[in-house]
N, C-alpha and C positions, 0 to 999 in steps of 0.2 A: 702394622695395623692388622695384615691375618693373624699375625699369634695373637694379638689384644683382643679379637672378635672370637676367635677358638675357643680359647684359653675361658673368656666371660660365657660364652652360652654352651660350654659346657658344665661349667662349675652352677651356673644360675638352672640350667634345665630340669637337673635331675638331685638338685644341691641340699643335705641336709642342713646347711645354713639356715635357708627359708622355715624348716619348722615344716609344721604341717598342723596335723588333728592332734597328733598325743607328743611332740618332738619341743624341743624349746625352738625358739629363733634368732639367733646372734645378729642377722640383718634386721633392723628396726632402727627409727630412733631411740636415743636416749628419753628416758623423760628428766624435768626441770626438777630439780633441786634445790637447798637452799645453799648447797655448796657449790653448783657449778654455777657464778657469776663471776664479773669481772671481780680478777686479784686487787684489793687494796692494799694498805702498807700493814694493814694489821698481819703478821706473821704466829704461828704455834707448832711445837714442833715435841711430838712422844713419840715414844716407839717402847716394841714389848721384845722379849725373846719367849720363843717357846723352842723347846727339847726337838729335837731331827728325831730322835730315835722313837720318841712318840708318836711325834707325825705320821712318819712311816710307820709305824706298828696300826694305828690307826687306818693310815690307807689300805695298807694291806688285809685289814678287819673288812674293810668295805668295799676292796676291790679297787681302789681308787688309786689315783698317783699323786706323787709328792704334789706335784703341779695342781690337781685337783684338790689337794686339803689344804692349800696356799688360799686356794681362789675362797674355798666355803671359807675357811676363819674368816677373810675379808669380809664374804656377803655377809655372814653372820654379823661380824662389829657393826658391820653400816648399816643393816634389816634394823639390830638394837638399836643403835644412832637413832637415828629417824622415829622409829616409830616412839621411844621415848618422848621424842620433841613433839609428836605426833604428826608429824612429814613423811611417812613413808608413802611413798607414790604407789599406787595401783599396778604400775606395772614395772617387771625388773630393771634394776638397774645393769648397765652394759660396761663391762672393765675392757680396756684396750691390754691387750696382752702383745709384748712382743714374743716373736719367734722364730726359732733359729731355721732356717734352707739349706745346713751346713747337711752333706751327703756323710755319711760313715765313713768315717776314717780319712777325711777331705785335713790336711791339715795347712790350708794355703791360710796366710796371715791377714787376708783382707776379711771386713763387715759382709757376712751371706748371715742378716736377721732381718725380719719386715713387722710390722703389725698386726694385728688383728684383733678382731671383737667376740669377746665370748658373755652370753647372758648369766650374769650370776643368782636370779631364780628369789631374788631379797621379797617379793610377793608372795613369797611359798613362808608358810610360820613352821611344818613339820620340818624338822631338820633333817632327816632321810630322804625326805624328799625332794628339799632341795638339793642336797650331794647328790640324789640321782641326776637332778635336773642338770647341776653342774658339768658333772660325766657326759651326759649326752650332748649336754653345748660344747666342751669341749672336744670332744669325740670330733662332731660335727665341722669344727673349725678345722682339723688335723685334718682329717679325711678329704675335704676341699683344699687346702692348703698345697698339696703335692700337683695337682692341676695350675692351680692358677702361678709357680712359681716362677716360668720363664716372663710373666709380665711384674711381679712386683720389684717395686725399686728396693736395691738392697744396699752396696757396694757405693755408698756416695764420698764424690771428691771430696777432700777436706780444705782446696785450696778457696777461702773467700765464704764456705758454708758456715762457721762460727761468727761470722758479722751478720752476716746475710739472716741468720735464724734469729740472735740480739735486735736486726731491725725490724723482723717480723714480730718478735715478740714484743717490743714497746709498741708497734703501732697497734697492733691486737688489741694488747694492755690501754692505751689512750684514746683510743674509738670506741672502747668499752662492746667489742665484736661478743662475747661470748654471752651477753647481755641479751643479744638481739639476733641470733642464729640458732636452729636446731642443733642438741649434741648429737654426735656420734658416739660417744662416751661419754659415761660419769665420772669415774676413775681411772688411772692407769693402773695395772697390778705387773710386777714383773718378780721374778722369783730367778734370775740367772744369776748363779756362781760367781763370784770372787774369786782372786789370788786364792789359795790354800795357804 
């Protein structure tokens, strides 16, 4: 319970998460969407490829990281999305990003990855400044991250967790929870490596 009190009022005290006057804020709720409601059986499923080495050439134009031109192309599709439909919410939308606690050069075989929320800035129409915006939420999430990591869960047993999340998920799904709860996130965004 002291590292859990530590850990939180140092990360909350002095915390680029919170934002400030000119900073983004990755701690907020989500706002309501027409996509985060309860899952029906209606299913759709696209996906695009874009070029690595553009990516990166890109980031690199802008100072930014892979990780960071992952996030904007998302914010961007879903900014369009939405405001197409004319649904774009007044305030950003929030991607849960996982990410990794693994220490340099750590090569033990178990899960050291947790969550987190970065503002993806989908409110901002100039596109530079949303990618700044990006940079700075993500900036923001990293830089808190190294504090709070002796309290996040990372490493969980696998014995009985793949049932136990199957019945979390129907009862979720059949109470129709996501319906009737503040988000934490809009999206999930995850950008981690495969096999080679």
């Amino acid at each position: 319970m002291g590292t859990l009190k530590d850990a939180a009022s140092k990360a909350l005290s002095a915390s680029p998460l919170l934002g400030g006057a000119k900073r983004p804020s990755n701690l907020t709720l989500a706002p309501r969407t027409p996509l985060n409601v309860s899952v029906t059986a209606g299913r759709a499923f696209a996906s695009v490829t874009l070029p690595l080495a553009e990516m990166k050439e890109l980031g690199r134009v802008h100072d930014a990281t892979i990780n960071d031109m992952v996030l904007m192309v998302c914010s961007s599709a879903l900014r369009r999305y939405y405001a197409k439909r004319r649904t774009l919410p007044r305030k950003s939308l929030i991607a849960a990003v996982p990410v990794s606690l693994r220490e340099t050069g750590d090569t033990a075989s178990d899960n050291q990855a947790s969550m987190s929320l970065v503002s993806l800035g989908t409110n901002i129409a100039d596109t530079r400044q949303r990618l700044a915006h990006i940079r700075a939420a993500s900036a923001a999430m990293k830089s808190t991250m190294g504090s709070l990591k002796s309290i996040l869960p990372t490493d969980y047993p696998s014995l009985g967790v793949p049932w136990l999340l199957e019945a979390v998920t129907a009862l979720y799904g059949k109470a129709r929870v996501a319906d009737r709860i503040p988000q934490l996130a809009n999206v999930v965004i995850s950008n981690v490596p495969g096999r080679r």
